[in-house]
C-alpha positions in Angstrom: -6.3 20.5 7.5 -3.7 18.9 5.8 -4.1 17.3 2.3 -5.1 13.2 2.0 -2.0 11.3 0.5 -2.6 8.2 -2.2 -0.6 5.9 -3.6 1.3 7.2 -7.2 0.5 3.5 -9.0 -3.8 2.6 -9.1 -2.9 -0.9 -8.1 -1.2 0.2 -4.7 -4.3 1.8 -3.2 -4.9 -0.5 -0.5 -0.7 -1.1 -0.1 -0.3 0.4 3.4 3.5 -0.5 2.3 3.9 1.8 -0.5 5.9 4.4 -0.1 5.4 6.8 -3.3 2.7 9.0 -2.2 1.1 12.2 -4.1 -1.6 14.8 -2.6 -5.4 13.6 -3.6 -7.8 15.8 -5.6 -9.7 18.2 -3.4 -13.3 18.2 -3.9 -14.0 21.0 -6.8 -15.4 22.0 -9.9 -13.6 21.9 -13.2 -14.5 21.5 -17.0 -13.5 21.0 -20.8 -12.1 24.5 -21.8 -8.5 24.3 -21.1 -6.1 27.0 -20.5 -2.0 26.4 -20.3 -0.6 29.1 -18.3 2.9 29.3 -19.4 3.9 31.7 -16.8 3.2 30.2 -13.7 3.5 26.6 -15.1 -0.4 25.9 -14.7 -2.6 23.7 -16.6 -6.2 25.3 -15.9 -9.4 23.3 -16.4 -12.8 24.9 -16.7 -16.8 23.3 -15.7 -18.0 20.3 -14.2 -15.6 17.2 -13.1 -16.2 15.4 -10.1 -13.3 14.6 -8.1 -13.1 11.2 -8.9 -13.3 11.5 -12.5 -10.2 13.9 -12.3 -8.2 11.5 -10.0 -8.6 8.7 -12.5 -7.6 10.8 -15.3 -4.2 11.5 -12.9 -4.1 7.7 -12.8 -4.0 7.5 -16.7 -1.7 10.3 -16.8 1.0 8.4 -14.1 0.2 4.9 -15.5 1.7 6.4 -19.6 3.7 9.0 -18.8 5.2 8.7 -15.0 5.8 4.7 -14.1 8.0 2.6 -15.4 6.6 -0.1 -18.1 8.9 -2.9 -16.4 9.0 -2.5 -12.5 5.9 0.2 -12.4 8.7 2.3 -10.3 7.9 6.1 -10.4 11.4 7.4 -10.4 11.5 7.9 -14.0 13.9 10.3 -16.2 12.1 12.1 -19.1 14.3 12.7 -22.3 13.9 13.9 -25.3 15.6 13.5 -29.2 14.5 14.9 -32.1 10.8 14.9 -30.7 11.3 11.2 -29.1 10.2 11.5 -25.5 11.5 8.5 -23.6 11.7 7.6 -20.4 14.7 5.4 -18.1 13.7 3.9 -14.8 16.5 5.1 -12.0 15.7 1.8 -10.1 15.8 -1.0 -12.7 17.9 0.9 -15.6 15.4 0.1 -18.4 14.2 2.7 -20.9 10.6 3.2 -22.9 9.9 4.9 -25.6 6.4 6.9 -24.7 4.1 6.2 -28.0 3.8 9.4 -30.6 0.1 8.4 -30.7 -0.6 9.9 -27.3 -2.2 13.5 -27.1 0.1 14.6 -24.2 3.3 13.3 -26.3 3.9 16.4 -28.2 3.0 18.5 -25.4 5.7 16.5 -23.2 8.2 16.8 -25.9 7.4 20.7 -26.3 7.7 20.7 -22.6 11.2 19.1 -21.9 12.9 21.0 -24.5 12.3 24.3 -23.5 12.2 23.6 -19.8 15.6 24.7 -18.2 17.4 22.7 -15.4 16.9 23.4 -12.0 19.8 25.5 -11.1 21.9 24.3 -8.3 21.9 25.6 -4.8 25.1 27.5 -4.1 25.9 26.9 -0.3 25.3 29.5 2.4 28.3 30.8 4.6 28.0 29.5 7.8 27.0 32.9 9.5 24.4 33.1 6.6 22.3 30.0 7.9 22.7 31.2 11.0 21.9 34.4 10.6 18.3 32.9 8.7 17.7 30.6 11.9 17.9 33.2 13.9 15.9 35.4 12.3 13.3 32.6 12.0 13.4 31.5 15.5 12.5 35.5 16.4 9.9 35.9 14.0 8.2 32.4 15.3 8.7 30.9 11.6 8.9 27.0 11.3 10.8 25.9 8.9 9.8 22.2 7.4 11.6 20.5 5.3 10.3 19.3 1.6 10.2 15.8 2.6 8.6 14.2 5.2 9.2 10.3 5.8 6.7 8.5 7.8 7.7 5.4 9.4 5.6 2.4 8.3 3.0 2.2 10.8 3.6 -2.0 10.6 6.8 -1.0 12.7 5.1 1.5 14.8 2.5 -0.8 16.0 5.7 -3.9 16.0 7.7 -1.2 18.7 4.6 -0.8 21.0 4.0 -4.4 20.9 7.4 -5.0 22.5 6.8 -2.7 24.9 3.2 -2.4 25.7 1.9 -6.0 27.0 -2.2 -5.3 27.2 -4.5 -6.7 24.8 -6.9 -3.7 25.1 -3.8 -1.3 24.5 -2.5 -3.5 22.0 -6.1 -3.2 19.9 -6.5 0.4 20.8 -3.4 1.6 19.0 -4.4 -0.9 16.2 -7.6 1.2 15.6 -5.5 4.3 16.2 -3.1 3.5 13.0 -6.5 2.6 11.6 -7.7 6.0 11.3 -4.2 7.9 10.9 -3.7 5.8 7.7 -7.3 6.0 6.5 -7.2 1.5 6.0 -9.2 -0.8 5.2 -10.4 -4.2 7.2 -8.0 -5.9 4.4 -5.2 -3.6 5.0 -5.7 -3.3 9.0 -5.0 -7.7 8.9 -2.0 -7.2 6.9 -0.5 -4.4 9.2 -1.3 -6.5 12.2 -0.1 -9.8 10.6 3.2 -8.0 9.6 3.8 -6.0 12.8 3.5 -8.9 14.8 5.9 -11.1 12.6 8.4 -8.2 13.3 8.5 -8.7 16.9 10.3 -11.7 16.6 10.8 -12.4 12.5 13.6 -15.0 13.3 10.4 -16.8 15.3 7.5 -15.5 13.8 5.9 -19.1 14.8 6.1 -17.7 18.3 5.7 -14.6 17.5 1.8 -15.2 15.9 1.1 -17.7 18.7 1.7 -14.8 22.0 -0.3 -12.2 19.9 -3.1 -14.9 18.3 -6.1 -13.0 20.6 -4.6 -9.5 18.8 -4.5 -11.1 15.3 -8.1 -13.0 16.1 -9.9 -9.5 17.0 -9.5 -8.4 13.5 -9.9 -11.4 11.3 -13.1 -12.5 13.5 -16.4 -10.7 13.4 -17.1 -9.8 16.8 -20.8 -11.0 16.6 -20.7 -13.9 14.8 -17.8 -15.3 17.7 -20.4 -14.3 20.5 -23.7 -15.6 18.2 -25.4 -12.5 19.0 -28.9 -12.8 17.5 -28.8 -10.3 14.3 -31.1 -9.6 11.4 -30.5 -12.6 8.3 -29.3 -9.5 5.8 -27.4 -9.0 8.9 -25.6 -12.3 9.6 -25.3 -12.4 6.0 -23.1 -9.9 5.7 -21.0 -10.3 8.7 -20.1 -13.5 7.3 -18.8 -12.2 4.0 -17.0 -9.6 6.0 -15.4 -12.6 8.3 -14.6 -14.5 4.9 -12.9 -11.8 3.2 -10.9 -11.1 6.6 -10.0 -14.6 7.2 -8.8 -15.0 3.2 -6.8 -12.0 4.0 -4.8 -13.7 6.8 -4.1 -16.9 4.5 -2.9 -14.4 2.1 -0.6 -13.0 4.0 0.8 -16.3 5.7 0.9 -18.2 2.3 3.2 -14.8 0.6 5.1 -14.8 3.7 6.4 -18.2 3.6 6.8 -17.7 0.1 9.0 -14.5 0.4 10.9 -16.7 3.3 11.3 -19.4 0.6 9.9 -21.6 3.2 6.5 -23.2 1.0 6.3 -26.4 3.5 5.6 -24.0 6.6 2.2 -22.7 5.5 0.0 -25.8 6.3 2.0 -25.4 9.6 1.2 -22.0 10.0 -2.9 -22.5 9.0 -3.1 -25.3 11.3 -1.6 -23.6 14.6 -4.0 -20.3 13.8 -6.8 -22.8 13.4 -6.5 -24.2 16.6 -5.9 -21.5 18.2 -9.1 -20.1 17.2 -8.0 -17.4 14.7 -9.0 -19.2 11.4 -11.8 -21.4 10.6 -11.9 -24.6 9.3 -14.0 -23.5 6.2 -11.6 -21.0 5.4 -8.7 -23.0 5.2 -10.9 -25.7 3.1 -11.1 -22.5 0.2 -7.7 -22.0 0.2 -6.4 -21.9 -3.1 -2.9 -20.9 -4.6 -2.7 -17.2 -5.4 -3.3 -16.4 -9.2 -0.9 -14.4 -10.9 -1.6 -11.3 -12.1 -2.5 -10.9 -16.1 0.5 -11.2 -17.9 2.5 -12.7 -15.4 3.9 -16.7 -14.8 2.8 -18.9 -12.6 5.0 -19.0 -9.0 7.1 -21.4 -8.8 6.2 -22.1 -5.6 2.3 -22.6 -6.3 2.4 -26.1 -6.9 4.6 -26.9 -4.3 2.4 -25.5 -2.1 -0.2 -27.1 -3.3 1.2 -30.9 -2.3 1.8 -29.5 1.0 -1.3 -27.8 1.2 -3.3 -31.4 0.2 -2.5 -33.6 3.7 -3.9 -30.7 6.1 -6.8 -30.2 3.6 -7.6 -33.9 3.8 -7.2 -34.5 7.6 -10.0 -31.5 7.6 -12.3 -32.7 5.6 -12.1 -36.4 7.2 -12.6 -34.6 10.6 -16.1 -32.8 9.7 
């Protein structure tokens, strides 16, 4: 059985999209005596630690020591000078300066100063690799490479669309990328939403209109849309779930049009889902701009949607 993946940066759990992955902690037990094994490069840990408490302490690890302070990229370069451990991003060019204060500072600058560089590969003669692939091929050995890319599963399911037209098939490779990927109901609206946009992204209108009753099966509780009779604990949580799918969608619609620096299309885009039966009039009547994160400035494009937002909001509440 092959070893979960999970996202390198805490805040890009639920990012189907991310594409810096590391293996998860295994379920086992560990402890607080500590042993560095300096000949096979191992960092031992001894007792009880539940695997969650390890896989935060990972987290804490990549968060001070591995991402970059300005983009939060992890392809970072570790250098040090006269016991200065600092550390420049390969994607945006910026450097940090990793705090003396932290524990694992000295042991980063003991580390990079003694550690030698990877020596480099000298090519094989021709007859050499060949001579190895043949060999392998006769003794039944696989060889795999290091790396592995996956494609993102919001094109796999975008390529089947355009070639598979059922419904049923459509949903059934939906809930097959479902469990592949391990997602969530949030992330499964996002993959659909962005999958189907990429069938036709130059008329993603048109694109969201042919696959509505695809993009309605997951941000609609089954139940609720049939009023089945249920249980009130029961209808009351099918409802949250519904509102948490449905505020999914919006998200994703409102950051699309933003990304497409296209604000006046989302009360477009709301209305058209709403009356094709994939969002609610309720949910559209909490729509809200997106906050920005702690530390960050407002978009630029929040208040603008707001004004456009307010004529759609209106006609809806004068129609109730």
């Amino acid at each position: 059985m092959s070893t979960p993946m999970v996202a390198m940066d805490p805040e890009k759990k639920d990012d189907t999209f991310y594409r810096y992955k590391m293996p998860a902690f295994e379920k086992f037990e560990l402890g607080t005596q500590r042993i560095v094994s300096n000949v096979d490069d191992k960092f031992i840990v001894m007792g009880s630690r539940t695997q969650e408490e390890m896989q935060e302490k990972v987290y804490a690890f990549i968060k001070k020591f591995v991402l970059c302070r300005h983009c939060r990229n992890p392809e970072t370069h570790v250098s040090v000078q006269k016991d200065v451990v600092s550390m420049r991003c390969g994607a945006c060019g910026k450097s940090t300066v990793v705090s003396p204060a932290e524990r694992c500072t000295p042991l980063l600058a003991s580390y990079y100063k003694t550690a030698k560089p990877a020596p480099k590969a000298t090519p094989k003669p021709a007859e050499e690799q060949a001579s190895v692939a043949s060999v392998a091929k006769k003794e039944n050995v696989e060889l795999v490479p290091v790396i592995v890319e996956q494609e993102n599963p919001a094109l796999t399911l975008a390529k089947y669309l355009k070639t598979e037209s059922s419904l049923e098939a459509h949903i059934r490779r939906v809930n097959e990328l479902r469990s592949e990927h391990n997602l969530s109901d949030k992330v499964l609206v996002k993959l659909v939403f962005y999958a189907i946009i990429e069938t036709n992204a130059t008329q993603y209108m048109a694109a969201l209109t042919q696959h509505r009753k695809l993009l309605a099966r997951f941000v609609l509780v089954k139940e609720l849309a049939e009023n089945q009779s249920m249980e009130e604990s029961a209808a009351a949580e099918a409802k949250k779930r519904e509102k948490t799918l449905q505020s999914q969608l919006i998200s994703q619609c409102e950051s699309h049009v933003c990304l497409n620096r296209k604000p006046w299309q989302l009360p477009i885009m709301l209305l058209m889902l709403f009356e094709q039966g994939v969002l609610k009039q309720q949910s559209i009547e909490e729509w809200a701009p997106a906050k920005p994160k702690k530390g960050e400035a407002a978009s630029p494009d929040a208040e603008v949607l707001k004004q456009k937002m307010e004529p759609l909001l209106a006609w809806l509440k004068a129609s109730d």
